[in-house]
C-alpha positions, 0 to 999 in steps of 0.5 A: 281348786277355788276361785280365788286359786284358779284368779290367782293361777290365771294372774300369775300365767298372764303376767309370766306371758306378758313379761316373756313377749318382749323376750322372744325374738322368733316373731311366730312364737312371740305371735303364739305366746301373744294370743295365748295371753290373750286367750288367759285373759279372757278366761281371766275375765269371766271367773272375775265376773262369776266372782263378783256375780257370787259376792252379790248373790247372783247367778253368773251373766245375770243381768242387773237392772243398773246394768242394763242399758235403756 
């Protein structure tokens, strides 16, 4: 699976979490559901960040010197 499918995959399970939250009444499960969204998100983040550092020809995390703080 690419990058864009697995963005795509990722965006769709995020959004599906979010919307079934306030849906929930049992407290623990919604908790669960939360942090799992959560969870999504973050693994989000990081293949949108390797997305962008592949569009600029960079390694991923690799630092670039407009980025770094002095």
């Amino acid at each position: 699976m690419g990058h864009r499918e697995e963005l795509q995959r990722l965006q769709h399970q995020f959004e599906l979490a979010n919307r079934a939250i306030p849906l929930i009444s049992d407290e623990a499960t919604a908790e669960r559901l939360a942090r799992f969204a959560d969870e999504i998100k973050g693994r989000l983040d990081k293949l949108q960040a390797a997305a962008l550092c592949e569009q600029t020809s960079r390694p991923a995390f690799e630092a670039a010197p407009h980025w770094e703080v002095q």
